[in-house]
KEKEGU-772232 format. One line per 10 residues: number of its first residue (from 0); for each residue x, y, z of N, C-alpha, C. Coordinates in steps of 0.05 Angstrom, whole numbers. Each point is the difference from the previous one (the first is absolute). Example, Ala and Ser with C-alpha at 12.3 -4.5 7.8 and 13.67 -1.06 7.14 Angstrom:
KEKEGU-772232
0) 264 -114 156 -18 24 0 18 24 0 | -7 21 -14 16 24 1 -15 22 14
This chain:
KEKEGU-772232
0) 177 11 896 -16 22 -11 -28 0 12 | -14 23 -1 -25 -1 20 -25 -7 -17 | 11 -15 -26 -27 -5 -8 3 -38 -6 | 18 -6 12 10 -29 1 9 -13 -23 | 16 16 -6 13 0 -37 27 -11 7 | 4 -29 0 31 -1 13 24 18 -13 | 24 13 7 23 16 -20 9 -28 -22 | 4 11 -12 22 -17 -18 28 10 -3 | 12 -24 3 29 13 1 16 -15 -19 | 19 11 -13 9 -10 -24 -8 18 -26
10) 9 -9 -23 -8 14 -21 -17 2 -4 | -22 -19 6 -27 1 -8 -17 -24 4 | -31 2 -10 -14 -21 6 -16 -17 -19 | -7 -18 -12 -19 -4 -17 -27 -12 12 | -26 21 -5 -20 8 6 -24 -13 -13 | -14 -24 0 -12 -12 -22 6 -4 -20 | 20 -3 -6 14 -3 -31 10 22 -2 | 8 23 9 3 32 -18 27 6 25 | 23 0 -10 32 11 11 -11 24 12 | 10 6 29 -2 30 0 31 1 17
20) 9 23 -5 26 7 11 14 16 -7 | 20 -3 2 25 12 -18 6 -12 -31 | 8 28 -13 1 -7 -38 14 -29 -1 | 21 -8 8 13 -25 0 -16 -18 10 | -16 1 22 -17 -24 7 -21 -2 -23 | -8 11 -10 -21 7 -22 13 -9 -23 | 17 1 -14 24 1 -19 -3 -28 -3 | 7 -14 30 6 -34 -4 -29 -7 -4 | -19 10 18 -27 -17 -10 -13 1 -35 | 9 19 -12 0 6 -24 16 -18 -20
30) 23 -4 13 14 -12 -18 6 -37 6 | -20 -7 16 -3 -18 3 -29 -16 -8 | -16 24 -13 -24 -9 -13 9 -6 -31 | 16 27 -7 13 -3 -27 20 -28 -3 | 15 -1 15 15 -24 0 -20 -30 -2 | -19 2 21 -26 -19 -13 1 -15 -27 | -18 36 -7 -13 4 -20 22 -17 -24 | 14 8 -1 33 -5 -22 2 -31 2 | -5 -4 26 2 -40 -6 -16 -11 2 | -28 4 -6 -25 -16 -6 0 0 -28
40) 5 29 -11 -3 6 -26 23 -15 -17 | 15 -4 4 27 -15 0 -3 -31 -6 | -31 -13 11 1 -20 -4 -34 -11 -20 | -6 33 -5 -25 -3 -12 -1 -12 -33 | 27 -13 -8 2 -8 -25 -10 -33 2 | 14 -8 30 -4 -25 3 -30 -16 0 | -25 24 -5 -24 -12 -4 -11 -8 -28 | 17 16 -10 4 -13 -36 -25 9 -12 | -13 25 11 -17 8 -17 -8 23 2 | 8 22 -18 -11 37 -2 -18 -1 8
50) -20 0 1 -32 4 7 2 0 31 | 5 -23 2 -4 -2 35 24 15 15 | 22 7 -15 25 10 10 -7 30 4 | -11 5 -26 -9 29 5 -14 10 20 | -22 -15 4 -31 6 20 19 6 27 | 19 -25 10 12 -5 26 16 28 4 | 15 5 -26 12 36 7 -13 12 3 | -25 0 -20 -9 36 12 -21 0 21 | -12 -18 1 -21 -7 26 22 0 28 | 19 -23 1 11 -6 29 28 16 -1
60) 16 -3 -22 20 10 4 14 32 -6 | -11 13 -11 9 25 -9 -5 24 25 | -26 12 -7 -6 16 16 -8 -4 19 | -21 -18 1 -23 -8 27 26 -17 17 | 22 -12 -4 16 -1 18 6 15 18 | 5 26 -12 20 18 14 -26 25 1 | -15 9 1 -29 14 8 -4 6 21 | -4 -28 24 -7 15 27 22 27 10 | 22 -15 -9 31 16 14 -6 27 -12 | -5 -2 -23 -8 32 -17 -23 19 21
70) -16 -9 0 -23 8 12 5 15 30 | 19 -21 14 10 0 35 18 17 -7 | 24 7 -14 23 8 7 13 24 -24 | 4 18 7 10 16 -19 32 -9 -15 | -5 2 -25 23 -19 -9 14 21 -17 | -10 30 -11 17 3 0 30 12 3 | 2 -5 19 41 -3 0 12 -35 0 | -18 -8 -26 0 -24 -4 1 -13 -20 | 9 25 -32 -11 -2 -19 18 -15 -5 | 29 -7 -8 20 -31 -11 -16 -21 11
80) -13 -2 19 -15 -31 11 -19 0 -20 | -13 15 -9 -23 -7 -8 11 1 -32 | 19 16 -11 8 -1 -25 5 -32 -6 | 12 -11 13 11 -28 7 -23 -19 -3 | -22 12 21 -19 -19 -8 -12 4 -28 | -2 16 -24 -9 10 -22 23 -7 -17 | 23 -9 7 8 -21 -29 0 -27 9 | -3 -5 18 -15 -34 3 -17 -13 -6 | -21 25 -1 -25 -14 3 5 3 -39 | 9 22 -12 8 10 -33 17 -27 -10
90) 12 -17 17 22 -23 -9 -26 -20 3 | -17 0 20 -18 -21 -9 -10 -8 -17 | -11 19 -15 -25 16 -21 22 -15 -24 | 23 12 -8 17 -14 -13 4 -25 -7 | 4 -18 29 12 -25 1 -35 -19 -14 | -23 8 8 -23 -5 -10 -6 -2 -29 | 13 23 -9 -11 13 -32 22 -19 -6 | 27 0 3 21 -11 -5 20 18 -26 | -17 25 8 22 12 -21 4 37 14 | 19 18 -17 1 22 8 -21 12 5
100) 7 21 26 -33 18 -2 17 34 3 | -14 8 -22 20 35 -3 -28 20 17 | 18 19 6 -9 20 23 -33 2 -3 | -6 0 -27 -33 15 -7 -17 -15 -1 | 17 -31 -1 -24 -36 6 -4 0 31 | 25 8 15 -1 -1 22 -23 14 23 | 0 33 -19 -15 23 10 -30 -10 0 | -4 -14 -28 -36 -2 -2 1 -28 13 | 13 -26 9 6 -16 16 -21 13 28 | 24 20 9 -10 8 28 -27 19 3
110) -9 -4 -17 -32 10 -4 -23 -19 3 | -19 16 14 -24 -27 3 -5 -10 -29 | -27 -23 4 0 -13 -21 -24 19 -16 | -3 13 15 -32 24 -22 17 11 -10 | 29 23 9 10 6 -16 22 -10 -22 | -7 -15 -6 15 -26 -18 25 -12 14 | 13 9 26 19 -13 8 -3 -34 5 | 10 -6 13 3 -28 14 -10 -2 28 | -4 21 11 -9 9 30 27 -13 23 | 23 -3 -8 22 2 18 10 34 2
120) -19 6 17 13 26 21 19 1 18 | 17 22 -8 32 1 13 -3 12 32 | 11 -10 8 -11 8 33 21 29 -2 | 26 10 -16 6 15 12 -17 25 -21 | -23 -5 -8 -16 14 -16 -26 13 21 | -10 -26 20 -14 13 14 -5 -11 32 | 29 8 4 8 1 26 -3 26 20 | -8 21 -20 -4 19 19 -33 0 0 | -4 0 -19 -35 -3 5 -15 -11 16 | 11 -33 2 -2 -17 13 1 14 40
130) 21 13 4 14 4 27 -21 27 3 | -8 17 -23 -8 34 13 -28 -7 11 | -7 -24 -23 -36 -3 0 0 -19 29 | 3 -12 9 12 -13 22 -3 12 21 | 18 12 1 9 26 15 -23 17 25 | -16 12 -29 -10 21 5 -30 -13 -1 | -5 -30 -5 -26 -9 10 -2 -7 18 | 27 -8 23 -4 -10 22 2 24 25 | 6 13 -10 6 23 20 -21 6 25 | -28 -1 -11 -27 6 21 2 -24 19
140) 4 -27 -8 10 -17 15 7 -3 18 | 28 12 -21 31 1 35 -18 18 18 | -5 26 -8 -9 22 21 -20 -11 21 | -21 -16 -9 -16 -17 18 13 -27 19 | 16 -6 -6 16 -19 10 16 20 23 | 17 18 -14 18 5 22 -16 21 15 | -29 4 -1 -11 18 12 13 26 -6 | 11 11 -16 12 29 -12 -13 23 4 | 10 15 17 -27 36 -2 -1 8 -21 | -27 11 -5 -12 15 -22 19 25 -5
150) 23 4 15 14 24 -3 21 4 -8 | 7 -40 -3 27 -3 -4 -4 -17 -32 | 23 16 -19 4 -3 -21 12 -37 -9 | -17 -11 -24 2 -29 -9 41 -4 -12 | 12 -2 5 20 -12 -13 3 7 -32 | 9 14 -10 5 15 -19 7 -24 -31 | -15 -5 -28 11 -17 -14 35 23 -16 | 18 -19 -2 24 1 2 -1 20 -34 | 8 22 1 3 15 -28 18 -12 -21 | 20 -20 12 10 -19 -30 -12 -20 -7
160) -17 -17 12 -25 -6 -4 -19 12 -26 | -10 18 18 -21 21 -30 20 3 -19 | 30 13 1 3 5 -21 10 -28 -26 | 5 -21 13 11 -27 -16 -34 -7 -9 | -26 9 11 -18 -8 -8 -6 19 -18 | 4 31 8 -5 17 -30 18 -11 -27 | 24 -6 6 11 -9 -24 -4 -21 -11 | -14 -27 15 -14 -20 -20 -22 -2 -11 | -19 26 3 -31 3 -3 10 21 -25 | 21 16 -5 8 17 -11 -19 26 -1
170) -8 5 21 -9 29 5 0 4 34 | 5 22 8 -1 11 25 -25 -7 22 | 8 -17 24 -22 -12 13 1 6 30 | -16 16 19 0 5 19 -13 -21 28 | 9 7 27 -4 -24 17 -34 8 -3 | -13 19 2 -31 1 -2 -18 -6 -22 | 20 -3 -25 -12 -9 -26 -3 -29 13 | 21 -12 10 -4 -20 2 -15 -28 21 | -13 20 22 -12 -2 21 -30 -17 -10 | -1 -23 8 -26 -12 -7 -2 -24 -23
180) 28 6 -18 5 -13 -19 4 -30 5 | -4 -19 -22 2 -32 6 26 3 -3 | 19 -30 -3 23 6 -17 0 -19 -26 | -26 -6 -8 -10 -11 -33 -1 31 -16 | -15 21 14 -6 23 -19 28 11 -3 | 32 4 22 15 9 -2 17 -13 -24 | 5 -31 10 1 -17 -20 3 4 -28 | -36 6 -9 -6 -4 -30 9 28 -7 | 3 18 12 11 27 -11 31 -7 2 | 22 -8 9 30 -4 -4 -6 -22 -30
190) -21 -18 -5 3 -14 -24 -11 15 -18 | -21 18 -5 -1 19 -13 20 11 -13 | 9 13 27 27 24 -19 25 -16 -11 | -1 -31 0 17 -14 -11 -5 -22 -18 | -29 8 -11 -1 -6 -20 -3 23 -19 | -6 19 7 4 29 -12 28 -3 -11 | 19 0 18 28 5 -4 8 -23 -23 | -9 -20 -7 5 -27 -13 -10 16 -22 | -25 10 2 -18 -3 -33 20 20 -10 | 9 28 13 10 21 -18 32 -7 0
200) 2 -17 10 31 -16 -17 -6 -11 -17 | -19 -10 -12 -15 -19 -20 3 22 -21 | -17 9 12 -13 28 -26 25 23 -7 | 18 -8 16 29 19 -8 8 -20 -24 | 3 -29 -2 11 -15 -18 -19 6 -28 | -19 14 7 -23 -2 -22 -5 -28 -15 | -3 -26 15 -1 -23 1 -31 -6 0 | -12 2 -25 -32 -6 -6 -12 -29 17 | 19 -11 -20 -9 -34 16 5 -2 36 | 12 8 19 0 -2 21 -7 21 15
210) -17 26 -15 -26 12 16 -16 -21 0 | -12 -3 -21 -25 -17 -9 5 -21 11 | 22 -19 8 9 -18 25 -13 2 20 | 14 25 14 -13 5 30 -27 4 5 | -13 18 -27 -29 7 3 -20 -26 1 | 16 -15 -25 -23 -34 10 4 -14 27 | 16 2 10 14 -19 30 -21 15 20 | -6 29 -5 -20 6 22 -19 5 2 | -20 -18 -21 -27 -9 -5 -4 -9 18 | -28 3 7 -15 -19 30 5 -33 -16
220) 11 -19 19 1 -21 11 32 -6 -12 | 14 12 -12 17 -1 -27 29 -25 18 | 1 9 19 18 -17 20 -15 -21 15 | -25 -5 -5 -9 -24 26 12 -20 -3 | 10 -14 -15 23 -17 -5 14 3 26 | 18 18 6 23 3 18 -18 5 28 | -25 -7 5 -2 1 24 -20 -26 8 | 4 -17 -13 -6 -22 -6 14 -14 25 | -14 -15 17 16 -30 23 7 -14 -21 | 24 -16 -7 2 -11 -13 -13 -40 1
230) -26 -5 -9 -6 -26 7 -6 -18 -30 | 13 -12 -2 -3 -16 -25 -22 -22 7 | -16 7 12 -19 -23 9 -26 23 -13 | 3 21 5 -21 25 -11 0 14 -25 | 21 -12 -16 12 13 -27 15 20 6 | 15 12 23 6 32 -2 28 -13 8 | 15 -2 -14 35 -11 -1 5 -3 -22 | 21 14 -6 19 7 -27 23 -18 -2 | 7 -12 -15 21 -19 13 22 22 -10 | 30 -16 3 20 16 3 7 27 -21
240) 5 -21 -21 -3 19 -33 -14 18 2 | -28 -10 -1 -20 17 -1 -8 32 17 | 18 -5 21 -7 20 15 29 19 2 | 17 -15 -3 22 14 -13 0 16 -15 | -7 -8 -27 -5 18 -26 -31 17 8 | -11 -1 4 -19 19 8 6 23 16 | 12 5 21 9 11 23 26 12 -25 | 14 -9 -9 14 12 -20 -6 27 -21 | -26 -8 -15 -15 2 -22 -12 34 17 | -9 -9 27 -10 25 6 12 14 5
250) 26 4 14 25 17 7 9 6 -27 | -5 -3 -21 14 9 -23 28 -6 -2 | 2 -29 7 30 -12 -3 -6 -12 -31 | 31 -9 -7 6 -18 -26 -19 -27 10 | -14 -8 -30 -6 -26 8 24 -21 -15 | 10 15 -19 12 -17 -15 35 9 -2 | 15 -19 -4 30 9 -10 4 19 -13 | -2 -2 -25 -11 21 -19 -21 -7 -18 | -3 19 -25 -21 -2 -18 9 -15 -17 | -21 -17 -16 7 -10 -20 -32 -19 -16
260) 2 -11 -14 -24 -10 -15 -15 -10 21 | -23 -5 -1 -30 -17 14 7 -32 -9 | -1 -16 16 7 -24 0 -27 -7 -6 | -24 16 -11 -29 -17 1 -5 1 -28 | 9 46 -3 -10 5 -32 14 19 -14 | 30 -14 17 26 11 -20 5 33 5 | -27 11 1 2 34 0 27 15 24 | 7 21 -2 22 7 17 -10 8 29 | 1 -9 22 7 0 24 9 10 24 | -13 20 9 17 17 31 5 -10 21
270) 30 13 12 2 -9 22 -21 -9 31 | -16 25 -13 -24 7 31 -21 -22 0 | -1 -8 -29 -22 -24 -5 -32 14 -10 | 3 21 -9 -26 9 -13 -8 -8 -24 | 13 -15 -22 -4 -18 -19 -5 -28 6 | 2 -4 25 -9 -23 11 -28 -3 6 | -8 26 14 -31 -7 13 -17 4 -21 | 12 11 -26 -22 4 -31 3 -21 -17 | 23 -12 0 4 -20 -14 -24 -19 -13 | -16 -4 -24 -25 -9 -1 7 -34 -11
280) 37 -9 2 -4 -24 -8 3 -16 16 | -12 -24 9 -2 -20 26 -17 4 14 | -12 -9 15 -21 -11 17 -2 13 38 | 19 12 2 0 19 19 -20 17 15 | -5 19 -20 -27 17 3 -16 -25 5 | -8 -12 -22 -29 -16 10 3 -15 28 | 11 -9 10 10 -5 25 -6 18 17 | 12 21 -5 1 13 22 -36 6 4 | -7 13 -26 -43 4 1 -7 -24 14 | 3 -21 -11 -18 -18 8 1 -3 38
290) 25 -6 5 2 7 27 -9 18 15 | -5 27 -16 -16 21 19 -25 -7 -5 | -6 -6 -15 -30 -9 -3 -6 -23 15 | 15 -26 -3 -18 -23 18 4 12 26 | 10 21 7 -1 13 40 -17 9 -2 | -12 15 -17 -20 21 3 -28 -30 -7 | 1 -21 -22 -20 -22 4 7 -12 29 | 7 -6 7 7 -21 19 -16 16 27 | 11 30 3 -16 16 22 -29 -7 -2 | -11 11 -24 -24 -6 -7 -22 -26 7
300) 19 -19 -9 -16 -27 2 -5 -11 33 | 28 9 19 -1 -5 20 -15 19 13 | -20 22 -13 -12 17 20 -27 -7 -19 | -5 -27 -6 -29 -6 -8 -10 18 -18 | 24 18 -24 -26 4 -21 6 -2 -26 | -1 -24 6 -4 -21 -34 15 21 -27 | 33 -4 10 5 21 -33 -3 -19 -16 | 12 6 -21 3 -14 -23 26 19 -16 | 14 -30 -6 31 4 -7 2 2 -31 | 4 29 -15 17 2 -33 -42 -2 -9
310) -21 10 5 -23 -8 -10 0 8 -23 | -12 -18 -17 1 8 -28 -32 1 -17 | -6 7 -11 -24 15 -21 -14 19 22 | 17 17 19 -8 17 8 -21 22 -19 | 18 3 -20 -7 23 -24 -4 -20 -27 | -32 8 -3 -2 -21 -18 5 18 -40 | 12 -22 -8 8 6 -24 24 7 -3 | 11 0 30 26 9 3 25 -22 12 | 21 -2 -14 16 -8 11 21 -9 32 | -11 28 7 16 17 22 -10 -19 26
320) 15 -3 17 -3 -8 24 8 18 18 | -17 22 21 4 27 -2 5 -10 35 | -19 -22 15 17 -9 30 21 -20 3 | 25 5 17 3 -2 4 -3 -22 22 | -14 10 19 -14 -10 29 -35 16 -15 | -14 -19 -6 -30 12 -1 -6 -16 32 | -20 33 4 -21 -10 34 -29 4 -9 | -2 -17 4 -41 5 -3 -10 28 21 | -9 17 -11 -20 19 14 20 15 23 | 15 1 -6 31 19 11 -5 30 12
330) -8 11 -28 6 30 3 -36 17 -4 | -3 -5 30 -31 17 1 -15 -20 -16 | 1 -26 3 -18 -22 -10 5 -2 -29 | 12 8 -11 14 9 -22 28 -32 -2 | -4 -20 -26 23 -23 0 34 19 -14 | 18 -3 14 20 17 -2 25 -25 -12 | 11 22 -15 18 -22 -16 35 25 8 | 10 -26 19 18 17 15 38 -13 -25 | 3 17 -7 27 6 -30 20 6 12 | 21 -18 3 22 2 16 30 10 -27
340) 12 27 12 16 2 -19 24 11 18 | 24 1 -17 16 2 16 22 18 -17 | 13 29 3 15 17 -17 25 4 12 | 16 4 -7 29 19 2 4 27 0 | -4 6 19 8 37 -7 21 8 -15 | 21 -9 6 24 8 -6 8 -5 -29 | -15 -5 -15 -2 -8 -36 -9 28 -17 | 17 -7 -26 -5 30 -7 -21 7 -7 | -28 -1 3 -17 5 -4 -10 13 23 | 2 -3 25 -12 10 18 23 14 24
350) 32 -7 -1 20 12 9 -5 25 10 | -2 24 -16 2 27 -2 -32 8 19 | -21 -11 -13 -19 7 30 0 -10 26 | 1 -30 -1 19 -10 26 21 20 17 | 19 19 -11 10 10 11 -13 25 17 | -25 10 -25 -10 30 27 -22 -6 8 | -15 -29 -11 -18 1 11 -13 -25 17 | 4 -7 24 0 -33 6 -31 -11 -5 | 12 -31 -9 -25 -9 2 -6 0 -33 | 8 22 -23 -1 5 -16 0 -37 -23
360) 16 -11 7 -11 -23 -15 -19 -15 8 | -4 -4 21 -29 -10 11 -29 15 -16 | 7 19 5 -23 22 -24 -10 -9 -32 | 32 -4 -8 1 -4 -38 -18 -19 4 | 10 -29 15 -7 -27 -2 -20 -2 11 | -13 21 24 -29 -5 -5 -17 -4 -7 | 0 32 -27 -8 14 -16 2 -11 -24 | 18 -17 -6 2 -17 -22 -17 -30 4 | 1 -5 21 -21 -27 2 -31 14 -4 | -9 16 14 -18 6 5 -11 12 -33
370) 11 11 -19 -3 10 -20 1 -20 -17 | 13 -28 7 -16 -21 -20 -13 -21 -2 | -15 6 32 -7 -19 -2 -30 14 25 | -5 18 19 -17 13 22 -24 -12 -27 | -10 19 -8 -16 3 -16 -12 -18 -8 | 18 -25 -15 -18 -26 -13 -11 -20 28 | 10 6 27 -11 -13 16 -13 19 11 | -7 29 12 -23 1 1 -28 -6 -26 | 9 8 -20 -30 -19 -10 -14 -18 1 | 24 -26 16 -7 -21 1 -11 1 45
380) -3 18 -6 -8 4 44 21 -5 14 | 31 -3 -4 22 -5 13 16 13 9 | 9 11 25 22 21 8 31 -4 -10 | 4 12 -14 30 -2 -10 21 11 19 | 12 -17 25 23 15 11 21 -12 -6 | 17 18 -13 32 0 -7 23 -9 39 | 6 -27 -10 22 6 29 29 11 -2 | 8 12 0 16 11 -16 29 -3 23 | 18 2 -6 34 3 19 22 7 -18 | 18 16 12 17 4 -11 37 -28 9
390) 8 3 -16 11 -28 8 19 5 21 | 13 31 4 9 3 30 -9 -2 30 | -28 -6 -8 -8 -11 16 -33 17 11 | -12 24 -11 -21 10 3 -14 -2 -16 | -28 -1 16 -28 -3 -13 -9 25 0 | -20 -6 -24 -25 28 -4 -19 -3 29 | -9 22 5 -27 2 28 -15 -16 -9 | -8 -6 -27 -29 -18 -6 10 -27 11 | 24 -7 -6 6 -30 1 7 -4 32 | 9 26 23 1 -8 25 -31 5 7
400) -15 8 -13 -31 -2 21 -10 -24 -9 | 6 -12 -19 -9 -25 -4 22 -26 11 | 10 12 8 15 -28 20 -14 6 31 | 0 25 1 -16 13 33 -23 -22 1 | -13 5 -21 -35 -11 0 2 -30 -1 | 15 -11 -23 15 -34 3 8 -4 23 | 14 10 22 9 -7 23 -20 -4 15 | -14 22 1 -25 1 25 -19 -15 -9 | -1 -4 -25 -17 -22 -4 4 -36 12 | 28 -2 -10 7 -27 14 0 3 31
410) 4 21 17 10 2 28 -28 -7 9 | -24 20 -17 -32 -9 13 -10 -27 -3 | 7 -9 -23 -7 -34 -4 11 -23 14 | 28 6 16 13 -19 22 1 13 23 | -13 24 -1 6 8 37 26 3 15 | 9 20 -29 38 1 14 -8 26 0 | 28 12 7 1 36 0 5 10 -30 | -15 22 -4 3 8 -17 26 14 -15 | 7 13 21 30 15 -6 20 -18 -10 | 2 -26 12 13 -27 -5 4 -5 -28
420) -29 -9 -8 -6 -12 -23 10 30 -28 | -12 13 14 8 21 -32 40 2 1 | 7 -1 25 26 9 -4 17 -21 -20 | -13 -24 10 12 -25 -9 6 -8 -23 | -22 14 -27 -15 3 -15 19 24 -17 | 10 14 12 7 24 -12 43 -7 6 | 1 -19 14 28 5 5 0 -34 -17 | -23 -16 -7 3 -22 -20 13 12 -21 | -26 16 -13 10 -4 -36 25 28 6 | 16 9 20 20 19 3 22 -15 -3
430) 3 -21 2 18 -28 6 -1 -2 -21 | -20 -11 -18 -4 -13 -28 3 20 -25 | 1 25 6 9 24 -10 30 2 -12 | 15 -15 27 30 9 4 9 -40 -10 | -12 -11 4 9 -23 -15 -1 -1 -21 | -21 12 -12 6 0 -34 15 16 -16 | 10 24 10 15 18 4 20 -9 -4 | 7 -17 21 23 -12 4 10 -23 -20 | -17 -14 2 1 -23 -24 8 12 -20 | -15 22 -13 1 10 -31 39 14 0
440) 6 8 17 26 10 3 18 -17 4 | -4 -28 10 23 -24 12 -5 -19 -35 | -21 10 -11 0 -30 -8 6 22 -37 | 19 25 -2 5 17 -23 36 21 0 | 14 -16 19 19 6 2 18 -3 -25 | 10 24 -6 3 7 -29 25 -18 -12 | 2 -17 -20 17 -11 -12 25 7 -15 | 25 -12 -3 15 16 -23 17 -26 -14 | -1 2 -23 11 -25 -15 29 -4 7 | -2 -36 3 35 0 15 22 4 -28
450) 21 1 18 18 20 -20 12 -26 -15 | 6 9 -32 10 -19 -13 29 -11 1 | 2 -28 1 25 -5 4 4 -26 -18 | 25 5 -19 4 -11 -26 30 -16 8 | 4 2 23 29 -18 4 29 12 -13 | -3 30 -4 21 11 -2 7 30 16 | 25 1 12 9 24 11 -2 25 -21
């Protein structure tokens, strides 16, 4: 060839990693990633622990496996390969949880973790996105490379292409709409319209408790848990149970066999485990506070400013011990008494707003700290901030700018990065969130009296 491009002869060639050829030469490179993919995953039980089993799928093994090939090669007249790869990677997710997963666990599964999924994205979900955005960013490229006249027309993106991409974005999408685009913005619009599609199957069941589900899961930070490295040397590792039933708890699976009495305070018992996380008898809750609180002291002390842990005659004449974490001269020189609380949306008291309105229990329980207590510590010169979380896993804004400011505070006092220190900080007590969580649900598995037996047929 006259531009020193040797021919290829045969079906085809593979080109930096990316098959080009004939559909069959393409076909095997495809189905020899999937085939991979199927026996690593195959042996991801043998590490004997969810947490780290999980990270290894969706980081190395799911999508970002099979990605570049998306990107290089138009796949689809490819779609059984890739179907293939989307109950493998769905048998993983399984073999992890260790129990069934039905179509609608599966669906919010394959959703990032902002939109309450699990962030295992199905490649044959955005395989065309992946290939158009690709496509049509490299194009000025090629033309400079192959030296191309200004007169001669770029290689046309393939119209089953746009249209397999209009039907996962679920609205009508043109090659010039899509000219310029990343494939994160194409991306978050195919998860969009499928979490759209999720919620109004929800809201067809007219299923109160699992609106108000989904609406808490996509609170700012509500998943940092799940994007957590898993290092038990840093606190951010869930051991097996624990991350099991959590990862459960959020998909809106059974936590339990069936219902039956509270093994703590007798009262009756749901499968999902929402009489679990209210449960006020046993030592659970306090556990779980105190733990978010010595992270939030412990930040503190190691960023040099002298808290003080549970301070007491804050309010004099008063009983009340209103910090939590007290900081001397905190808030605009102002000593701040930081009140760590922790709610359930999904309880009948706050259920039904939870559902239209997110965030909505973070609000009550603000508003309720702050109403009994703001007041008697400003008289006394003290900033009253409420830290507030919901136990699926999101915080109020007040309680993430005060981990922002805690972070950057310790990052300035050791000379680390700042971004570091706050993330660390914020994906800690996200961990310690979902452990107590978890605890309160493993350690309330509902009881039933064994059956009487008197030694006669």
């Amino acid at each position: 060839m006259n531009r020193g491009i040797p021919r290829v002869r045969g079906q085809g060639i593979t080109l930096l990693g990316a098959p080009l050829g004939h559909d069959d030469f393409v076909a095997t490179a495809l189905q020899e990633k999937v085939d991979k993919v199927a026996s690593i995953t195959s042996l991801l039980p043998d590490i004997k622990d969810p947490h780290i089993e999980f990270c290894l799928l969706r980081s190395c093994l799911a999508l970002p496996k099979i990605m570049f090939i998306l990107r290089t090669v138009d796949t689809s007249g490819h779609q059984p390969i890739l179907e293939e790869l989307h109950r493998v990677v769905r048998e993983a997710l399984i073999r992890i949880l260790g129990c069934p997963l039905g179509d609608m666990a599966w669906d919010q599964a394959k959703l990032p973790v902002s939109m309450a999924g699990l962030g295992l994205r199905a490649a044959i979900d955005h395989s065309a996105a992946a290939y158009a955005t690709s496509f049509l960013s490299s194009q000025r490229l090629a033309r400079q490379l192959l030296d191309t006249p200004e007169d001669q027309e770029s290689p046309a993106l393939s119209p089953v292409v746009v249209d397999s991409l209009s039907a996962r974005m679920g609205e009508e999408v043109t090659k010039e709409e899509l000219e310029g685009l990343k494939q994160r913005v194409v991306s978050a619009k195919i998860d969009l319209a499928h979490k759209s599609l999720l919620l109004s199957h929800i809201e067809e069941t007219g299923d109160e408790r699992e609106i108000a589900r989904l609406s808490s899961l996509c609170l700012p930070q509500a998943g940092a848990w799940l994007n957590c490295t898993p290092l038990p040397a840093l606190g951010l590792h869930l051991r097996g149970a624990e991350f099991v039933v959590a990862c459960k708890f959020r998909l809106g699976l059974p936590i339990y066999d069936q219902p039956g009495p509270c093994p703590n305070c007798g009262r009756e018992s749901d499968v999902l485990g929402d009489h679990s996380l209210v449960c006020g008898t046993g030592g659970e809750r306090i556990v779980r506070h105190n733990a978010v609180r010595d992270a939030i002291f412990d930040t503190a002390a190691a960023a040099g400013l002298a808290p003080l842990r549970e301070g007491r005659a804050l309010l004099p004449g008063n009983n009340r011990r209103p910090a939590d974490v007290f900081l001397p001269h905190w808030a605009g020189g102002l000593d701040a008494a930081l009140d760590v609380t922790i709610t359930h949306p999904l309880q009948d008291a706050t259920r039904a707003g939870a559902a239209t309105t997110p965030g909505h229990a973070l609000t009550v329980a603000f508003n309720n700290k702050c109403r009994n207590t703001e007041e008697l510590c400003r008289e006394q010169g003290i900033k009253f901030i409420p830290i507030v979380a919901e136990s699926l896993g999101g915080w109020h804004k007040v309680a993430l700018e005060q981990f922002t400011k805690l972070g950057s505070a310790l990052a300035r006092h050791t000379g680390q990065e700042e971004g570091e220190k706050v993330g660390h900080l914020i994906k800690r007590v996200a961990i310690l969130l979902q452990r107590g969580l978890s605890g309160m649900l493993l350690n309330r598995i509902p009881g039933h009296p064994p059956a009487e037996i008197d030694g006669q047929e």
